[in-house]
Backbone as numpy.savetxt, mean C-alpha at the origin, in Angstrom:
# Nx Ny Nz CAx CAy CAz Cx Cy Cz
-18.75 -2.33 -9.47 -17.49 -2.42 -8.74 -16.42 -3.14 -9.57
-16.90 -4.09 -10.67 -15.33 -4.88 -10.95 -15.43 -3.98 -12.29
-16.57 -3.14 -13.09 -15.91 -2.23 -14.21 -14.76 -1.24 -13.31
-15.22 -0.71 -12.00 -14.17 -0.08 -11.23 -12.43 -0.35 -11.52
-12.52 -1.38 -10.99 -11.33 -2.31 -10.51 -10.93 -2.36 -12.04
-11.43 -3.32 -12.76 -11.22 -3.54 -14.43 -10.36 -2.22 -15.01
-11.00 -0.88 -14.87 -10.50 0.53 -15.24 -9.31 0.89 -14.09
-9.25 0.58 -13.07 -8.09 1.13 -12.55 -6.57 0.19 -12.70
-6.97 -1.34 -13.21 -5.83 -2.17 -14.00 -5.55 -1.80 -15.22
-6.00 -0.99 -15.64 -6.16 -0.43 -16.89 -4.97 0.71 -16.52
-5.34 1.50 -15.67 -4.37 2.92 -15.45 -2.66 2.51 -15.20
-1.96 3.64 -15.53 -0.90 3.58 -15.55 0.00 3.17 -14.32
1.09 2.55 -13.77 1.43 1.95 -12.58 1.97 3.66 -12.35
1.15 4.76 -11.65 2.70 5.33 -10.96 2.97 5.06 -9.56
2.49 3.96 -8.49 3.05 3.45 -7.54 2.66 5.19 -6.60
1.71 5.89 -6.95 1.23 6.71 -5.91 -0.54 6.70 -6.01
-0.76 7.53 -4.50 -2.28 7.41 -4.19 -2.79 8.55 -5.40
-4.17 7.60 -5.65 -4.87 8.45 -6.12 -6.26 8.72 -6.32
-6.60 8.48 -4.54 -7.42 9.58 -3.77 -7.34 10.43 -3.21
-8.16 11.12 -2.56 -7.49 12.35 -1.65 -7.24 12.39 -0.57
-6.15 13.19 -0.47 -5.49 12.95 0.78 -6.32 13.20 1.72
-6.32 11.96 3.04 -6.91 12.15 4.32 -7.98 11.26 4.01
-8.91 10.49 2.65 -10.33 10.03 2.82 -10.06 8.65 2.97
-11.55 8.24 4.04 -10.86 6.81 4.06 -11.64 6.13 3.07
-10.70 5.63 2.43 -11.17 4.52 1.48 -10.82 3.49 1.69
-9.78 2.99 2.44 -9.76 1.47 3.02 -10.97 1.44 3.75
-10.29 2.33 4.62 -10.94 2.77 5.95 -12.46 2.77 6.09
-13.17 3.35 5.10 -14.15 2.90 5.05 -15.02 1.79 3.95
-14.27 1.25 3.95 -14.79 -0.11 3.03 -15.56 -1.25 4.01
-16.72 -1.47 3.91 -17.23 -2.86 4.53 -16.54 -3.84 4.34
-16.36 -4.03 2.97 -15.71 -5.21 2.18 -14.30 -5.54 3.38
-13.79 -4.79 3.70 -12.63 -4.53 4.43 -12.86 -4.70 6.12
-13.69 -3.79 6.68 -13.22 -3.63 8.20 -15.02 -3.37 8.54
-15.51 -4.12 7.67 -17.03 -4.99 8.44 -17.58 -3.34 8.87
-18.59 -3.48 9.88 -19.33 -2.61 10.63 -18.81 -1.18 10.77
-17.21 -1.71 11.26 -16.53 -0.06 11.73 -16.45 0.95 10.57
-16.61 0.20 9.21 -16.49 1.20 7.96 -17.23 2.71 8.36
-18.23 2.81 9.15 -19.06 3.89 9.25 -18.29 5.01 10.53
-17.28 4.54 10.81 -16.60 5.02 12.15 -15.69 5.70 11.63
-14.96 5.24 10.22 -13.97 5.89 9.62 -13.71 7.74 9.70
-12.78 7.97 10.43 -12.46 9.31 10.23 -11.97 9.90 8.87
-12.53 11.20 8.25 -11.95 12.00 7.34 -11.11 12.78 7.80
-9.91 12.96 7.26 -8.94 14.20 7.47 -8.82 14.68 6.40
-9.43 15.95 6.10 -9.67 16.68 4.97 -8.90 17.55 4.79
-7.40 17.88 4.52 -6.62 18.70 5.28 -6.84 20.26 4.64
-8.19 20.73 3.76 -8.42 21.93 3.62 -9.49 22.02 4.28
-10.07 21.68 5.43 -11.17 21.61 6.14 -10.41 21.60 7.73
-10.70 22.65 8.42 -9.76 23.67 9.57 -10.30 22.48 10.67
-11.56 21.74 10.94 -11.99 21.14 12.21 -10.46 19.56 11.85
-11.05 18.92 10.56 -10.64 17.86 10.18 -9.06 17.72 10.23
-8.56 19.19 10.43 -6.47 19.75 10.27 -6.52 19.33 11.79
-7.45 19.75 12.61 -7.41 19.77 13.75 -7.55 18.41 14.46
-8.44 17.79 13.89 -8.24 16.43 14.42 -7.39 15.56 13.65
-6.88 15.81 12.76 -5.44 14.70 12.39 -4.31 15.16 13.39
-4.44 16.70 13.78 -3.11 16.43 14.56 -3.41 16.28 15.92
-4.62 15.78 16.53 -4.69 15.57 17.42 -4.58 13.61 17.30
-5.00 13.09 16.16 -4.83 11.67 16.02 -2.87 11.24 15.53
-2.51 12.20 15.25 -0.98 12.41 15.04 -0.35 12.13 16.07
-0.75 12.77 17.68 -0.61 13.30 18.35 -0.17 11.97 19.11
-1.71 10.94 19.62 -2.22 9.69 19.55 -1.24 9.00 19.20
-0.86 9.00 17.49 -0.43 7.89 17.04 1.12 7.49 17.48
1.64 8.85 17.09 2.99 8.54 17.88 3.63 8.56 19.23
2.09 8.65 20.16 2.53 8.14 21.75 2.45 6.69 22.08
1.72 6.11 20.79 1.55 4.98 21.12 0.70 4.75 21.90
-0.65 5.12 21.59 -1.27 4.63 23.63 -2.01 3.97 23.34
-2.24 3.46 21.85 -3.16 2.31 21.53 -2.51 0.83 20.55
-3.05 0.17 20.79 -2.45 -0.94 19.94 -2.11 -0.69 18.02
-0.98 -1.11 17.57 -1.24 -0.49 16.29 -1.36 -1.90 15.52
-2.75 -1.65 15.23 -2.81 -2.98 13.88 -2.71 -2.25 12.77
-3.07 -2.62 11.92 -3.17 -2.50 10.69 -4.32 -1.39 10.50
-5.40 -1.36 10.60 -6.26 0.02 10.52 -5.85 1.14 10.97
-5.57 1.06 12.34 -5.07 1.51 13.22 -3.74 2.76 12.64
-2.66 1.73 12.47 -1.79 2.39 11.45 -2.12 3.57 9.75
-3.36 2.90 9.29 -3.42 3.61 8.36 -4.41 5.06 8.61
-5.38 4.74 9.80 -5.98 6.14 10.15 -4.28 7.05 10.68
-3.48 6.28 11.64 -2.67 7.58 11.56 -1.89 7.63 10.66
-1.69 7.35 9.47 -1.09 7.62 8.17 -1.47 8.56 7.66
-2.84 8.60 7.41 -3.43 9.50 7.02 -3.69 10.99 7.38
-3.65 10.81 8.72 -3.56 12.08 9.61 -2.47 12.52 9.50
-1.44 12.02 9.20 0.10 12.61 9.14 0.48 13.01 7.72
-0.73 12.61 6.33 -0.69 13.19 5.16 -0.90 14.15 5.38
-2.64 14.53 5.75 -3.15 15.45 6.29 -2.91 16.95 6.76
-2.09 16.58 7.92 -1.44 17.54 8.30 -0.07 18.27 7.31
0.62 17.52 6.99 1.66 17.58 5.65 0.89 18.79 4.58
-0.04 18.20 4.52 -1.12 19.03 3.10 -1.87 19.82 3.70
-1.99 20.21 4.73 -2.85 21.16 5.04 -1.86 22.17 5.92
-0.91 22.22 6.21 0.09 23.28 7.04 1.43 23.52 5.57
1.28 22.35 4.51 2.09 22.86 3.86 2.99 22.65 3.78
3.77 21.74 4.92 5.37 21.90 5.02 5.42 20.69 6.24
6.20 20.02 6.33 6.66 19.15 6.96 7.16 20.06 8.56
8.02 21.27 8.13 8.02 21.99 9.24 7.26 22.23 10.26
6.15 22.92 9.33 4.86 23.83 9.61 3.81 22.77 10.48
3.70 21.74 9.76 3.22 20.76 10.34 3.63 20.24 12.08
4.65 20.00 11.77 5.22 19.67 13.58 5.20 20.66 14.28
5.04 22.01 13.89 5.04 22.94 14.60 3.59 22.83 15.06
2.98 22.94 14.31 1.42 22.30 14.86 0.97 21.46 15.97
1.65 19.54 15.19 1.70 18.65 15.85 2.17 18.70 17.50
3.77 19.78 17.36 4.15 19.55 19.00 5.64 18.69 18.63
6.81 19.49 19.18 8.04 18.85 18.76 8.55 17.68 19.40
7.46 17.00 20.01 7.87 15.79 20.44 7.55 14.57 19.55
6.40 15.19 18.14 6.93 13.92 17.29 8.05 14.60 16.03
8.52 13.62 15.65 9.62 14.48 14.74 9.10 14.18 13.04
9.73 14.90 12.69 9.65 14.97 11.23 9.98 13.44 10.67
10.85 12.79 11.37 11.16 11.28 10.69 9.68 10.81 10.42
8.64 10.69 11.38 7.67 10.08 12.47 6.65 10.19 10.86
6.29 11.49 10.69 5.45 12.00 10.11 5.30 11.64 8.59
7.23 11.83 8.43 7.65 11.40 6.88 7.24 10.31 6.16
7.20 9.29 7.46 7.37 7.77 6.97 6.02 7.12 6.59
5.28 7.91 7.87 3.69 7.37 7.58 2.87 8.65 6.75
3.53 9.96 6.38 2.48 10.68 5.40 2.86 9.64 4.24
4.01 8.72 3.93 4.57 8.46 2.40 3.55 6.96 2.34
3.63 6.21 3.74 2.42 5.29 3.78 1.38 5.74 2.97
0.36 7.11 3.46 -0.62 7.28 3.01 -0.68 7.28 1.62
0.52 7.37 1.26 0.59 7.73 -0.53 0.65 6.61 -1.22
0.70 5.26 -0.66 0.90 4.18 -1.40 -0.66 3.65 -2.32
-0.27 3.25 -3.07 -1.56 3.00 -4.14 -2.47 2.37 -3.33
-3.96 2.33 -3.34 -5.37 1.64 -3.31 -4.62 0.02 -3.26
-4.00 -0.63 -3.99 -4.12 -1.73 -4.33 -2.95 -2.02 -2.84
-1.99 -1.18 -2.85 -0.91 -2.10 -1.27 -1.83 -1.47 -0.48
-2.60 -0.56 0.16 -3.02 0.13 1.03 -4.02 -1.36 1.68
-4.80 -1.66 0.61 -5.30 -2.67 0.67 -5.49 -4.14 1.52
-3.98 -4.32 0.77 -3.54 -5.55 1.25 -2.44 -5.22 2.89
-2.46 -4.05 2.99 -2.19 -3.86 4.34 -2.85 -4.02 5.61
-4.18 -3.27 4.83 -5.61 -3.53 5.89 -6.15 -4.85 6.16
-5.80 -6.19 5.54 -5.97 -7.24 5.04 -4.99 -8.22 5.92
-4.04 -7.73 6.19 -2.77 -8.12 6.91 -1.88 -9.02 5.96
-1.63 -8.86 4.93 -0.86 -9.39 4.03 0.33 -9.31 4.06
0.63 -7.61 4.19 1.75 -7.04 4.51 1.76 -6.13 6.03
2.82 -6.50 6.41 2.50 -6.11 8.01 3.12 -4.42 7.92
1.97 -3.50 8.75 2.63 -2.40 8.42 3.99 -1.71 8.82
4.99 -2.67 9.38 5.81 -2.20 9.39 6.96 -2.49 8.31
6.09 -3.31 7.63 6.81 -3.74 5.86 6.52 -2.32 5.27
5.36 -2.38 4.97 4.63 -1.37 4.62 5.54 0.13 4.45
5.96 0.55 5.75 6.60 2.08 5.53 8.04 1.66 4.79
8.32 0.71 4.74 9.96 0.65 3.86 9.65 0.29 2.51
8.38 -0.43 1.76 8.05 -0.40 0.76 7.44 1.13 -0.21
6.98 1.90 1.38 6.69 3.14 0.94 7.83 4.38 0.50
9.13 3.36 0.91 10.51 4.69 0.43 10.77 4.25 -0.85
10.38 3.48 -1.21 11.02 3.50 -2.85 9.65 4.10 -3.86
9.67 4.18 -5.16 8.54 4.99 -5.76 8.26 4.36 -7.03
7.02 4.68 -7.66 6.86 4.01 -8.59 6.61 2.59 -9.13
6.91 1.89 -9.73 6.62 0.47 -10.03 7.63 -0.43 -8.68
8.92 0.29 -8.58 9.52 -0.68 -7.45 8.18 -0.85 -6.53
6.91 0.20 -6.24 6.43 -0.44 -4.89 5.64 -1.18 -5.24
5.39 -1.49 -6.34 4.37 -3.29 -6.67 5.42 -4.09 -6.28
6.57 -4.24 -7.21 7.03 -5.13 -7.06 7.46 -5.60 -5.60
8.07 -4.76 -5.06 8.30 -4.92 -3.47 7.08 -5.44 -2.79
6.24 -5.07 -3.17 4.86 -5.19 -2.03 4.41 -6.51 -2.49
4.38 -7.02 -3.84 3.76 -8.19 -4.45 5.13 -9.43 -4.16
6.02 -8.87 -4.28 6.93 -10.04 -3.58 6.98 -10.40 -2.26
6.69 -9.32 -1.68 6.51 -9.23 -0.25 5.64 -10.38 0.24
4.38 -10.30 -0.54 2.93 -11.33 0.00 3.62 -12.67 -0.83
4.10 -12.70 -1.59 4.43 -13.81 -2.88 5.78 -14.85 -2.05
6.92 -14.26 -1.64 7.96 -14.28 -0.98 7.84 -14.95 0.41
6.83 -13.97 0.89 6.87 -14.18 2.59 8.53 -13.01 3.18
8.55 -12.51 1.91 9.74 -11.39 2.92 9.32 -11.13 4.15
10.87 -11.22 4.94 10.78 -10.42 6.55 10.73 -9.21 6.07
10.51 -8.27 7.62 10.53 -6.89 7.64 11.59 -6.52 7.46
13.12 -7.08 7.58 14.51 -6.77 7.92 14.91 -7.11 6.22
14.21 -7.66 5.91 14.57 -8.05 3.79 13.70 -7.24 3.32
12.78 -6.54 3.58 12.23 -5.43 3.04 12.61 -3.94 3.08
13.27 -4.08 4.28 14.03 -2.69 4.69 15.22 -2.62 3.67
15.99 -4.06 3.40 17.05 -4.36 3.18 16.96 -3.29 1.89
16.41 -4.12 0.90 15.77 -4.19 -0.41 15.13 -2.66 -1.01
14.64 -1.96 -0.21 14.11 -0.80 -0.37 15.13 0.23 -0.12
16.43 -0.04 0.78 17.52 0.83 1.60 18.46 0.69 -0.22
18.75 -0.59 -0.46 19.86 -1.05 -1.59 18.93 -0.69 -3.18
17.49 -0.12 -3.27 17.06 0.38 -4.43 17.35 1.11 -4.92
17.78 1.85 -3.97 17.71 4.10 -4.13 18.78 3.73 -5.04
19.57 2.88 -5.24 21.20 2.81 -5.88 20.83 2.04 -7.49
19.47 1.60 -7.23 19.60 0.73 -8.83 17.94 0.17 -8.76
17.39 -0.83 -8.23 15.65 -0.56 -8.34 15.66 -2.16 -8.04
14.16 -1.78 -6.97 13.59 -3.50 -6.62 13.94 -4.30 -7.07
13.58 -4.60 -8.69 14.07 -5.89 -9.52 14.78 -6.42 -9.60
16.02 -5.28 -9.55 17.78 -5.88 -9.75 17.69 -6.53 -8.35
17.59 -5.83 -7.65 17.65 -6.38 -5.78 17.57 -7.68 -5.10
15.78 -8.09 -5.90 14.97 -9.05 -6.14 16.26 -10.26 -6.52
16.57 -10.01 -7.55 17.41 -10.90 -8.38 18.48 -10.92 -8.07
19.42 -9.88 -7.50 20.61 -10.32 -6.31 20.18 -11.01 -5.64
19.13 -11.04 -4.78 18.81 -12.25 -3.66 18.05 -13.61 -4.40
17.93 -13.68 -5.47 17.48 -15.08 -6.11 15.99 -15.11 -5.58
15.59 -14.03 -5.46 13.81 -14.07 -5.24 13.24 -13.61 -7.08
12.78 -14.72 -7.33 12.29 -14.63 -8.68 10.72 -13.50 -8.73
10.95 -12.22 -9.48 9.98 -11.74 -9.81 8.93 -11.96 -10.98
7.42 -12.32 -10.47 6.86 -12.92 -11.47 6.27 -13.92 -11.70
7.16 -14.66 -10.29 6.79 -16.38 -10.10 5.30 -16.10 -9.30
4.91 -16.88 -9.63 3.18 -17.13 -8.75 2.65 -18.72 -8.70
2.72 -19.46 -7.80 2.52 -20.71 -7.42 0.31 -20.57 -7.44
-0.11 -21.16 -8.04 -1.83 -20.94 -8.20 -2.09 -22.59 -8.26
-3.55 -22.57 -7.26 -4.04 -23.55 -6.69 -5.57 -23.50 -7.19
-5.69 -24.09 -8.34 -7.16 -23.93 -9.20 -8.24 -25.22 -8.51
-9.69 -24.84 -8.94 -10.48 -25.75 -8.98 -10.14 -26.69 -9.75
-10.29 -27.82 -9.73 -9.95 -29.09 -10.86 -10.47 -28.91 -11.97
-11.96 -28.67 -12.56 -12.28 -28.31 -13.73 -11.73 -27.20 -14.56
-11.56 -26.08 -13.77 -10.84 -24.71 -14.11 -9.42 -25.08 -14.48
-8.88 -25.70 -13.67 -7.45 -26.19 -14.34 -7.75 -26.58 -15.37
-8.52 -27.75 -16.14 -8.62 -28.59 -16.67 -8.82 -27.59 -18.19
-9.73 -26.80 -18.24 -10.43 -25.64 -18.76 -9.28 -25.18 -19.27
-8.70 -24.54 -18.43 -7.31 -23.35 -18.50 -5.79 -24.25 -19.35
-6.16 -25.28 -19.09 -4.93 -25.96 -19.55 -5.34 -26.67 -21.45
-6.66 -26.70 -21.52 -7.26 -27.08 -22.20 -7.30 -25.54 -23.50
-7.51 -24.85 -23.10 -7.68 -23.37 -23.87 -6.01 -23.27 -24.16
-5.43 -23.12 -23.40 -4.04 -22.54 -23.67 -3.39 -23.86 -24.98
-3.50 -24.94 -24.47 -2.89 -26.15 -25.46 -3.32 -25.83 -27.04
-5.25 -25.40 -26.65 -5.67 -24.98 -28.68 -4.70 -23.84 -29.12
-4.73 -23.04 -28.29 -4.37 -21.74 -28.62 -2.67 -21.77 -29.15
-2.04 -22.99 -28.58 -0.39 -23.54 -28.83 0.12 -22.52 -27.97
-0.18 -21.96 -26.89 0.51 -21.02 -25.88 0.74 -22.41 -24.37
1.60 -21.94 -23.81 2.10 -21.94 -22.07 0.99 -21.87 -21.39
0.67 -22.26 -20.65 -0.57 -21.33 -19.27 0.12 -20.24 -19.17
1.32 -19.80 -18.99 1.73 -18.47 -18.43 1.57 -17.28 -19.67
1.43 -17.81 -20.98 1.48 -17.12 -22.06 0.32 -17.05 -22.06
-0.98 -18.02 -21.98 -2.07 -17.47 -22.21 -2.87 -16.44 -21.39
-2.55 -17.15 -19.78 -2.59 -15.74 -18.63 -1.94 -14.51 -18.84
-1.00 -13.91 -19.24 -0.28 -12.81 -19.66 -1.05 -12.28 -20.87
-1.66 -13.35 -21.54 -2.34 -12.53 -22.64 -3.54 -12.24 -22.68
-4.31 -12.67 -21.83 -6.00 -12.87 -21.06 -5.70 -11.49 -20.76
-4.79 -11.39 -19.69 -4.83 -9.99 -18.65 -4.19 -8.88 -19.54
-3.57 -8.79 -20.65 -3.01 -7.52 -21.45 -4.07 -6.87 -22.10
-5.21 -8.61 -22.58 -6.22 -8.09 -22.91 -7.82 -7.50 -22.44
């Protein structure tokens, strides 16, 4: 599991999913959501039963008739990829679904589903609350680390995340970040005493910063 992890810090940031659409991989993680991992629904959206039950959990999600936490939210994320990829068309899809949810509905949480393993994550986790979550999901690419990692780093509201993601489309997270004097990059870390001691001790031989030698640990 951490050669896993190790190789996917390795891969290139493109700030999209890259599993397949509809599987749960939060969703079914122990590590994550304990016991229920085995409960996890697939929406396989080239598999006709699995088309059928995302838009019946579609259906569900945007009546609201259940509480939406955080899992909760990402099974119907997924169902609303799902359907997207398996009818083809955002159209085609609601025509399916039933025109009482709309295309906004569908847009916001198929683009959820698309967010990388690593925010998907920390959503299920409650780090980022999912209604951060779908406004971090309108911008693309590296803006959605940064948004999402400032987000947990920050303590951004939902209303400074909307903000921030609405004022990107015009120029990108970072600049944004730095109009509002939220420093990207900063990380406040709370070590064991020896490990400090260690870490501060290595970096001094080496004539580097702690931040220079961490930056150079992790490049390498």
């Amino acid at each position: 599991m951490d050669d896993e992890h190790d190789q996917r810090a390795e891969e290139p940031l493109t700030g999209r999913r890259r599993e397949p659409i509809g599987a749960p991989v939060i969703r079914a993680d122990p590590a994550v959501v304990g016991a229920d991992a085995e409960q996890a629904a697939n929406y396989d959206p080239t598999d006709p039963t699995h088309l059928s039950a995302a838009v019946e959990e579609v259906r569900r999600f945007a009546a609201g008739d259940e509480a939406i936490d955080s899992l909760r939210m990402l099974r119907g994320a997924a169902a609303c990829a799902a359907c997207v990829r398996g009818y083809g068309s955002y159209k085609d899809a609601i025509a399916a679904i039933g025109e009482e949810v709309g295309v906004s509905f569908v847009r916001k949480w198929a683009r959820v589903h698309d967010l990388p393993i690593e925010i998907r994550r920390q959503v299920a986790l409650g780090a980022i609350a999912p209604s951060a979550a779908k406004h971090i999901a309108r911008v693309t690419g590296v803006d959605r680390y940064d948004l999402a990692w400032a987000t947990i780093d920050h303590g951004l509201t939902v209303r400074e995340v909307r903000a921030i993601a609405g004022a990107a489309a015009d120029s990108s997270v970072r600049a944004e970040l730095e109009a509002r004097a939220v420093p990207l990059g900063h990380l406040e870390l709370e070590l064991p005493v020896d490990t400090y001691r260690r870490l501060r001790t290595v970096a001094a031989n080496r004539g580097q910063t702690v931040e220079e030698w961490i930056g150079a640990a992790i490049d390498g």
